[in-house]
C-alpha positions as CSV (number, residue, x, y, z in Angstrom):
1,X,-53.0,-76.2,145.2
2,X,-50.4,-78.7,146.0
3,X,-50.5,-78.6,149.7
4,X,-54.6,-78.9,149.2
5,X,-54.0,-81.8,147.2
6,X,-51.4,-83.1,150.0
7,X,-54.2,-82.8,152.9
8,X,-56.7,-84.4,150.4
9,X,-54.4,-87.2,150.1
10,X,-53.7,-87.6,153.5
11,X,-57.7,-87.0,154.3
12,X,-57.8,-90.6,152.0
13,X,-55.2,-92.4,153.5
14,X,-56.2,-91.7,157.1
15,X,-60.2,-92.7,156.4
16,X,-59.5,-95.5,154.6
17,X,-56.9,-97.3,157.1
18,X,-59.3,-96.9,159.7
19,X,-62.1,-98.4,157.7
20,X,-59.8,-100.9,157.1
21,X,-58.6,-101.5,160.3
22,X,-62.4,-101.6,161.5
23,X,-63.5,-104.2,159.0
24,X,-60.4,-106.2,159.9
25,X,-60.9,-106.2,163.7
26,X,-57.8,-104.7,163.9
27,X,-56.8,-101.7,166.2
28,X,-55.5,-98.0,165.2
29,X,-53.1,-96.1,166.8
30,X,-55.2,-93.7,168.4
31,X,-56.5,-95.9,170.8
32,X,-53.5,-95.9,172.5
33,X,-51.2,-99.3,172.3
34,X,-48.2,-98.2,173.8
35,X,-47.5,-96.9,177.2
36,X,-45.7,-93.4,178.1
37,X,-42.9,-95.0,180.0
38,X,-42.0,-97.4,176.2
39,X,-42.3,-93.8,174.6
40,X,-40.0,-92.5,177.2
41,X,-37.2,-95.1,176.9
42,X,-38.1,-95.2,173.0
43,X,-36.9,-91.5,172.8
44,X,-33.5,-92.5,175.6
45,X,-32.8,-94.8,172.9
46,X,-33.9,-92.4,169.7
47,X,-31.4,-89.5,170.7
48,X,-28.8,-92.2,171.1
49,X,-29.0,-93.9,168.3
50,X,-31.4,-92.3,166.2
51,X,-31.2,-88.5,166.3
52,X,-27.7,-88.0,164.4
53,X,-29.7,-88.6,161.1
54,X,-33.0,-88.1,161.9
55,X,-32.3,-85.0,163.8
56,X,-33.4,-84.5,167.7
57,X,-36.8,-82.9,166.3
58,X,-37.3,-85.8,163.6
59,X,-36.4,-84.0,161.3
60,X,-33.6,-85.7,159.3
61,X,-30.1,-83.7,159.5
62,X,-28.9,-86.3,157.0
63,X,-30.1,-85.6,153.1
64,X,-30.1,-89.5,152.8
65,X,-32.7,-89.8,156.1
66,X,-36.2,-89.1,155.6
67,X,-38.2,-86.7,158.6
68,X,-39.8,-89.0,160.8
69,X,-42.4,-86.0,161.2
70,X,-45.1,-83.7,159.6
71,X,-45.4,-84.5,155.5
72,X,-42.2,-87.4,156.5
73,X,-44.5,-89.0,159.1
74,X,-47.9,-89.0,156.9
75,X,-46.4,-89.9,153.5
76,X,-44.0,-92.7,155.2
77,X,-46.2,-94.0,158.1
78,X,-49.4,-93.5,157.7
79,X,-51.8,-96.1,156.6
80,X,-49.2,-99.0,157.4
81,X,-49.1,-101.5,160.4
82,X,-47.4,-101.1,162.9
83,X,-45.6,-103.7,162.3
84,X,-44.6,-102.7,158.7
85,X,-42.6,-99.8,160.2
86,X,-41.0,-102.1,163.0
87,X,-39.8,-104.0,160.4
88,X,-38.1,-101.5,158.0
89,X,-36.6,-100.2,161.3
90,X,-35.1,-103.1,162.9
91,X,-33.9,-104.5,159.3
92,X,-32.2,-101.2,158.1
93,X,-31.5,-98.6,161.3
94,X,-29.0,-97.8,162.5
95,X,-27.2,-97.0,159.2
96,X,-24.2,-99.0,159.2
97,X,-25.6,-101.5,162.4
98,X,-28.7,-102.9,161.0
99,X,-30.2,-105.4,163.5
100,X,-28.0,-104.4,166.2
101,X,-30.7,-103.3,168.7
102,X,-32.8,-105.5,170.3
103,X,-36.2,-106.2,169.6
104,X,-37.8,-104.5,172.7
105,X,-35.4,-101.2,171.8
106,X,-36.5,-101.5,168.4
107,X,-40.0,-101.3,169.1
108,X,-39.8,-98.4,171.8
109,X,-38.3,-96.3,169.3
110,X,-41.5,-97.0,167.0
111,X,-43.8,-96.0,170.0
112,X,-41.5,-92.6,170.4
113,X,-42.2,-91.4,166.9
114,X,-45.6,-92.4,167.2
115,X,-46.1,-90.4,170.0
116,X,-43.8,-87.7,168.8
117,X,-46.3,-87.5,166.4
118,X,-49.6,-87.4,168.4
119,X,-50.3,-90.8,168.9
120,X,-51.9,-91.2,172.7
121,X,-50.1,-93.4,174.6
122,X,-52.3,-96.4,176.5
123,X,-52.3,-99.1,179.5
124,X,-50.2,-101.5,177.7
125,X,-46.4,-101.7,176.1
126,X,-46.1,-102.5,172.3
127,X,-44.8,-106.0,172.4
128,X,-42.0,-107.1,170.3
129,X,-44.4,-109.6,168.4
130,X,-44.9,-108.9,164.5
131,X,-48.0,-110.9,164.5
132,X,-49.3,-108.7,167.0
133,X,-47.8,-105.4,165.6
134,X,-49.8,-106.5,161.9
135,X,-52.9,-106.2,163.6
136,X,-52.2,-102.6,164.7
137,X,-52.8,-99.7,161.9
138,X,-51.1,-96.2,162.1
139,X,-54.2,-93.4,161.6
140,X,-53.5,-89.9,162.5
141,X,-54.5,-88.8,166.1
């Protein structure tokens, strides 16, 4: 019963971020607002960086990490702009260097995960712009 009350849940969250997005005139996820090649160098700089505590699979290796993946991925991602997520990143990760990537990197790593996770990549690069990112909602492929 738990797991059907999990899917429900999700089920919720997905329709009603995109009902939001849609009424905002904002833009999902799944209509593809990164490109491959930012996913690409987005997972370069993931396993680098990235992978020792959230694992090369997303799935954390580190109790203290979450999974950037499956019920870690739904329950942490989805529903929130995309520039919610960039945020949390760049002001927390990596653990012990907050801030110590560069915008550009930060935000490639947020178009690996999405992607990672299903996302369809598109014609044109996440920019490093939070106003931008805020208008961007993450809905599940």
């Amino acid at each position: 019963m738990t797991r059907l009350a999990a899917l429900a849940c999700s089920i919720a969250v997905c329709g009603f971020s995109l009902a939001h997005a849609q009424q905002a005139g904002e833009r999902t996820t799944s209509s593809g607002v990164f490109t491959a090649e930012q996913a690409k160098s987005g997972e370069r700089s993931f396993q680098s960086r990235c992978a020792g505590c959230h694992g090369t699979d997303l799935h954390a290796t580190d109790p203290e990490a979450p999974d950037l993946t499956d019920e870690g991925f739904k329950f942490g991602w989805l529903g929130k702009t995309v520039a919610n997520r960039f945020r949390n990143i760049r002001i927390a990760m990596p653990a012990g260097a907050p801030g110590s990537l560069d915008d550009q990197t930060y935000v490639d790593i947020v178009a690996y995960i999405l992607q990672f996770n299903g996302s369809p990549p598109g014609n044109q690069k996440l920019p490093p712009d939070v106003d931008a990112l805020e208008r961007i909602v993450i809905t599940a492929p």
